[in-house]
N, C-alpha and C positions, 0 to 999 in steps of 0.2 A: 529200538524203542519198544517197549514190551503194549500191550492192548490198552493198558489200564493209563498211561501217560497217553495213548492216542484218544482214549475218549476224553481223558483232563484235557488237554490242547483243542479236540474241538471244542467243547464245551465251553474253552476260555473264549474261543472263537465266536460261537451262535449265541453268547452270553447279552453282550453286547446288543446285537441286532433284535433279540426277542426282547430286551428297556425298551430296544428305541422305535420298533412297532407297537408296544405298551404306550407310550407313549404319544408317538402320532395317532393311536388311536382313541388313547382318550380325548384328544386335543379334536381331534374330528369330531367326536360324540358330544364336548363341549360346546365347538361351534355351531355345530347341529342344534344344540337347545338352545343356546343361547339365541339362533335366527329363527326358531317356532314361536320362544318367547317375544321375540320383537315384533315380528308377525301380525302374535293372537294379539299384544296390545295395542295394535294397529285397528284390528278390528274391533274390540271392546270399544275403544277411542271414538269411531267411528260408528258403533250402534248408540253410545251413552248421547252424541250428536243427533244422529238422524233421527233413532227410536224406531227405525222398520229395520228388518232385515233384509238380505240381499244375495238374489239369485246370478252366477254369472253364467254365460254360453260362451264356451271358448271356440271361434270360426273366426278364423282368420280373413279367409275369402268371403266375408258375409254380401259382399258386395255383387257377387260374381250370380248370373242366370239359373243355376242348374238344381236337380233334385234334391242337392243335400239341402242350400240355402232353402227351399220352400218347403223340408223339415222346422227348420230354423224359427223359420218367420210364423208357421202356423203351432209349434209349440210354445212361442210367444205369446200368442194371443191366445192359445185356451187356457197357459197357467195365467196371463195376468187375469184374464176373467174371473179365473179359480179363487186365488188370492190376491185382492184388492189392497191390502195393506201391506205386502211384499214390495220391494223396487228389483228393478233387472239393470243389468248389465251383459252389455255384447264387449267381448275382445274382439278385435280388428286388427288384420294390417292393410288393411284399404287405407291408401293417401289419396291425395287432392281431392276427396271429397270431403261436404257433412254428414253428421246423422242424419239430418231431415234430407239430404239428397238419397241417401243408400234407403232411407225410409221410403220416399216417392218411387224410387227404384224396384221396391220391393210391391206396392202398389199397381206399378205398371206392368211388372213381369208374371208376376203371380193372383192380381187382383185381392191383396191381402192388404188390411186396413188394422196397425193397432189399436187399441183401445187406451193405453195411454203411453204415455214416453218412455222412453227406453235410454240409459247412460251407454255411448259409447265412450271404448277408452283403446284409443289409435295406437296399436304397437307400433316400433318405428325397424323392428330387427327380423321381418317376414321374410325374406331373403334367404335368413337360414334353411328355411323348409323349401323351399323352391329346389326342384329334380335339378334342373340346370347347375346347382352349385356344386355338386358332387357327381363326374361325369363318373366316377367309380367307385362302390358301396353305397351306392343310391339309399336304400333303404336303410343301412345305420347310420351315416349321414345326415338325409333330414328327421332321424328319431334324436339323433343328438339335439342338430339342431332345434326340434321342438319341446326340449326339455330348456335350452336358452330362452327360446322365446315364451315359454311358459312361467320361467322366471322372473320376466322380464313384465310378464301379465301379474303375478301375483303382488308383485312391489308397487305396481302401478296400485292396486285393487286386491286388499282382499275380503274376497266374497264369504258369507254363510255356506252357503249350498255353491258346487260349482259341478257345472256342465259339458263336456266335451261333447259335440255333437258333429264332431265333423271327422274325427279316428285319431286323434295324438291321441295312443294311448300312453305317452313316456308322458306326459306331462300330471299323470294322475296320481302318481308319488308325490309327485311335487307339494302337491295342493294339499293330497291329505295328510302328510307326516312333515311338513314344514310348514305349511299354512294352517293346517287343523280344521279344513275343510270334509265337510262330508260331501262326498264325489260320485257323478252318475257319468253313464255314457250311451250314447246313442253311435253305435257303430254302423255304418253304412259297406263297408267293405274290408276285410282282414288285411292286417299290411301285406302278414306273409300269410299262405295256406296251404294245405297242403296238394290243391289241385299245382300250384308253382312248383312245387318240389319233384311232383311228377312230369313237369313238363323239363324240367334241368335233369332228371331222371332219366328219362325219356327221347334226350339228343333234341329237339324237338324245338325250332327258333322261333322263337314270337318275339312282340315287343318290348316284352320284359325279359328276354333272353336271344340275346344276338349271336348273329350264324357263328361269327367265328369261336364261339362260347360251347356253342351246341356241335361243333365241328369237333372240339376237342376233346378226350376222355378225361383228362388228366384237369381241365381247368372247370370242365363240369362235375366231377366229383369235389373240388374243392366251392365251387359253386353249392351243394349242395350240402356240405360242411357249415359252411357260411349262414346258409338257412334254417338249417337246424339250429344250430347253435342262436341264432338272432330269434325261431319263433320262439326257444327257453326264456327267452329276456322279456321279448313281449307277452307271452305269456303272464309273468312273473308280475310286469307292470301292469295288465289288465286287468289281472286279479285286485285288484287294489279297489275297486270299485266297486259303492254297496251297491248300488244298480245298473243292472245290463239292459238296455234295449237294441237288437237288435231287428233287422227290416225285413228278414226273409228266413224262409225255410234251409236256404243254401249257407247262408249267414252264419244262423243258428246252431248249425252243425261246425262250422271250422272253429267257431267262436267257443264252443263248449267243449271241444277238441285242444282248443290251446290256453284259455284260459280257466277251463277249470272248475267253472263256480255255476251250478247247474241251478242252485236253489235261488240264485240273487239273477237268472237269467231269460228272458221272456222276449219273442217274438212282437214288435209295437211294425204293424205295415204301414209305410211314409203316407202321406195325406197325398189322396190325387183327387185335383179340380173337377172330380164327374159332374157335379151338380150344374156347372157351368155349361154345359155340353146336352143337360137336358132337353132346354129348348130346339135344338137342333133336328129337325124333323129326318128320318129315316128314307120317307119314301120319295128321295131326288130320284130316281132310277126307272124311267118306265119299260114296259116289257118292248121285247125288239129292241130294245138299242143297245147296238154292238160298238166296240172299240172305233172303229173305221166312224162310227154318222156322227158320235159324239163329238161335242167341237174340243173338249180338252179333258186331257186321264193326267193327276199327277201322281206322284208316286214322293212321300214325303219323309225325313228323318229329321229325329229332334231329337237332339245329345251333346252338349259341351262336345267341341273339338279338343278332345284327347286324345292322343294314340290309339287307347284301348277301346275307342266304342269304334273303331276300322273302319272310316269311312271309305278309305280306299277301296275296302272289299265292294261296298255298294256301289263305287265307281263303277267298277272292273265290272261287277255281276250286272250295273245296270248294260254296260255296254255290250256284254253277251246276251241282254235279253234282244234288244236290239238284233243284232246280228240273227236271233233266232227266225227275226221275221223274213230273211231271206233277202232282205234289200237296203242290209247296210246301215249307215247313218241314217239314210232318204226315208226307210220305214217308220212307220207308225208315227206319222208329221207330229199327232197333239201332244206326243208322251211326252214329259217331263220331269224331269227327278230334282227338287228340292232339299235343300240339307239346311234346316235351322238348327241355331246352339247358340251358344254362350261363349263369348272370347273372355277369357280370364286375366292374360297379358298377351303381349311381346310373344313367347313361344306358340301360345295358341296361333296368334295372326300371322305366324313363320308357316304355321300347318298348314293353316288356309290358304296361303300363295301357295303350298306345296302339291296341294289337291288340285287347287286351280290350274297348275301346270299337270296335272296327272289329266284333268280333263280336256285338256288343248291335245298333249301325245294320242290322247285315246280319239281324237276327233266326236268328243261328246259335250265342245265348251259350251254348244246353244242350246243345248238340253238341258244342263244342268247348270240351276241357282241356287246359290250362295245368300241366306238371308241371316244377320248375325244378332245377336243382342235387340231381338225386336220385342213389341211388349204386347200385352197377354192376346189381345183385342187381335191382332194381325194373327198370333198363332192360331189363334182358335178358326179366325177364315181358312186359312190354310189348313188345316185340318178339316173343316168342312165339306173343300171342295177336294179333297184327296181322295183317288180311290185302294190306296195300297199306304199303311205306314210302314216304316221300314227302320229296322232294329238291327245290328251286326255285332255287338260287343260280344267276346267270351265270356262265360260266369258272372254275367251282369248280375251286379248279387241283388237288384231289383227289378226295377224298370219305371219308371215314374211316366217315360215318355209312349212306353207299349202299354199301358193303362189307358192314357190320355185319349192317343190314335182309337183305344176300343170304343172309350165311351163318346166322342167326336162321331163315331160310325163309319170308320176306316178301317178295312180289310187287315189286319195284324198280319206283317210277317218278320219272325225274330230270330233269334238266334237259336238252337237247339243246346240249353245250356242255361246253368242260372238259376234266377228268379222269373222267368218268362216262362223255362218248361217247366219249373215245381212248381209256382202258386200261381202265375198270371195266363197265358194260351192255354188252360184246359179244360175239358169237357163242361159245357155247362147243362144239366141235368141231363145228358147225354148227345147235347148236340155242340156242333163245332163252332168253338168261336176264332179261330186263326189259324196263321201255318209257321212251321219250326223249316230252318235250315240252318246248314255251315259251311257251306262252301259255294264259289262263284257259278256253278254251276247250279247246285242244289237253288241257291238263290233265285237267277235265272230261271230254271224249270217252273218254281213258285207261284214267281211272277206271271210268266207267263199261263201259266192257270188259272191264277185270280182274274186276270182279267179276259180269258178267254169264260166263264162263267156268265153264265146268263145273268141279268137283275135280281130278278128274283129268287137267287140262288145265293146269290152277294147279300140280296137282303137277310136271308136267314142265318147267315151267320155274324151280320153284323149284327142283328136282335139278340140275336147270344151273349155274345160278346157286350154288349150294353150292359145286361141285365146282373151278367157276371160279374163286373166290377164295382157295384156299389158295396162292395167288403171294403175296399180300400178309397173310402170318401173320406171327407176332411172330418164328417162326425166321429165316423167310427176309431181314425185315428186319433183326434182329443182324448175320446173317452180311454181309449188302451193306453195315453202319454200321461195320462193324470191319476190310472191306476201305477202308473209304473210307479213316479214319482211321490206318491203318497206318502211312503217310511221316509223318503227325503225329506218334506214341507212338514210331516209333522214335529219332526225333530224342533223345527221351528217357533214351535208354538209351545213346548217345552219351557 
């Protein structure tokens, strides 16, 4: 068979196949318009009805304690204040409750009051984003999955303006090239980053990369394969968003590192309850009084029980501090270590018997309490009479709860990493408002300083520390969530 018969024979061959990806591909591109068309006159139908138009927040978990949710609730109430003739809508997959309970809910945990009603619209397919469903490819797993259930949101609802405020970034194609949605985000944490890549990198086992992962070369470089390759996608899907908010300095750098879009992207710092904290008077502390005469010292942490905020480590470090007093358990009779947060589900409340048994092995279970889902009023005592707050997470790309502890007038001690060493632990006009560690030891040593500290030594850098965080009050964050949003709502009025 001479050359020119062997390219006719393939040719007759690949002839065929490139009709018929011609083919499926316009058939895609037809279905494709054909479901934007049905879509937008979904919502045409539904404005020529209502006559307002319509903001959605896509948060799943809108139900659940923690710092994304009290973004959520208090961007809420500065834009309806904003715009009064706008409606909102929350996506949910909170069951067995109602709006007006996750409302109340919201009321008690964060001391946050709408100004008018709010449409939820109950997804029923949350599941899919749930880490437990995908014991393997976690992360493109629940990105698929959140591209379902964002589907599943759009059909329910579709919105004018539409809001991600909790990190599906796949779901942001969705909204704006099928639904014809103009689309914001409020990113609180990168899925992937590249501090991750360095740690699969780097052999190096945390709880997003398990020993026998970090043990291997061969299965860590395809780990690493895997990330690259997924933050191109997310990437790809971020960019898709005419507005970026993200919460932190740490943030802002992976975020503009993977996604791309420097001029649509801008630093908004989450809303923390300092105001609330004002009344709280500084001078509990009088001079001479040492650990030993005082009748109780707690030592307090407030963080959703997730893996990543390691409560284990504060276990463990609180148990070495202990041990440093030279007399065991027996020592330092008032100390105390409290762990509030937020149980989310089932897997949270597996953590917490898990810790609970980590504190019975370490002989520290009467030391340390377990306070879960409590509401605002309780945390703030608890904060008040704490003399150490206590922070552990890696690259906590904020800290909503080492804010809290500063402006409460608790001795800040964090993690060395994050959002706590680039915007929140630092100097305030040169004096100290907290302390940074990372490890059970480092932790320990800390501690054991803060409260070796005389009162009025304590006092100065809780006054620091006070004074330093009213950057990140709930005004200041309005005013940066209503500049962000501004090219969004005016489109509206259009």
């Amino acid at each position: 068979m001479c050359l020119c018969d062997a390219i006719r024979l393939l040719w007759s061959l690949l002839l065929p196949c490139l009709y018929l990806s011609l083919v499926l591909t316009l058939l895609l591109f037809l279905l494709v318009m054909g479901v934007r068309m049905w879509l937008q006159r979904s919502r045409k139908a539904r404005l020529a009805q209502d006559g307002s138009p319509t903001v959605a927040f896509f948060h799943p978990y809108c139900n659940a304690g923690g710092g994304g949710e009290r973004v959520l609730w208090c961007a809420l109430r500065a834009i309806q204040n904003r715009y009064p003739s706008v409606s909102f809508v929350v996506y949910t997959g909170d069951q067995g409750v109602t709006g007006e309970q996750i409302l109340e809910g919201a009321r008690q945990r964060f001391n946050i009051r709408l100004p008018r009603p709010v449409t939820f619209i109950f997804l029923k397919s949350r599941l899919l984003v749930e880490a437990s469903s995908y014991p393997h490819f976690t992360l493109l797993g629940q990105s698929i999955g959140s591209m379902f259930l964002g589907w599943e949101a759009l059909t329910s609802f579709v919105p004018d303006v539409y809001v991600d405020s909790m990190g599906y970034a796949f779901t942001l194609p969705i909204f704006r090239y099928l639904g014809g949605c103009r689309v914001g985000s409020y990113v609180h944490y990168p899925t992937v980053s590249t501090d991750m890549l360095s740690v699969v990198r780097e052999w190096n086992p945390r709880f997003n990369n398990s020993a026998h992962i970090s043990a291997n070369p061969l299965l860590s470089a395809a780990k690493v394969l895997y990330y690259c390759s997924f933050a191109l996608i997310y990437g790809l899907a971020g960019s898709c968003s005419d507005i970026i908010m993200v919460n932190s300095t740490w943030t802002l750098g992976h975020i503009l590192a993977l996604w791309r879009a420097p001029s649509r992207t801008g630093v908004v710092y989450p809303p923390c309850d300092v105001r609330s904290f004002l009344d709280i008077s500084l001078e509990n502390e009088v001079e001479g009084d040492k650990l030993g005469d005082k009748e109780s010292h707690s030592i307090v942490s407030v963080g959703q029980f997730r893996p990543e905020k390691d409560h284990q480590l504060q276990i463990k470090a609180f148990r070495k501090l202990l041990d440093k007093n030279g007399a065991g358990p027996g020592g330092w009779k008032s100390l105390r270590l409290v762990l509030i947060g937020g149980c989310r589900n089932q897997e949270d409340e597996d953590r917490v018997s898990t810790l609970k048994g980590l504190c019975q092995d370490l002989g520290v279970a009467d030391r340390v309490e377990f306070k879960l889902n409590i509401p605002f009023e309780e945390l703030k005592r608890e904060l008040v009479d704490a003399t150490i707050g206590l922070h552990t997470m890696w690259n906590e790309h904020f800290g909503i709860g080492v804010v809290e502890c500063m402006a409460a007038g608790t001795i800040i001690l964090a993690h060395n990493s994050g959002g706590p060493k680039l915007d929140i632990v630092v100097p305030y006009e040169g004096g100290q408002t907290g302390f940074l560690a990372d490890s059970e030891d480092s932790y320990a040593t800390a501690m054991e300083t803060i409260l070796a500290l005389s009162p009025s030594e304590r006092l100065e850098i809780r006054k620091n520390a006070r004074q330093s965080v009213d950057r990140f009050s709930d005004q200041e964050f309005e005013a940066s969530f209503l500049s962000s949003m501004e090219p969004l709502m005016a489109r509206l009025r259009q």
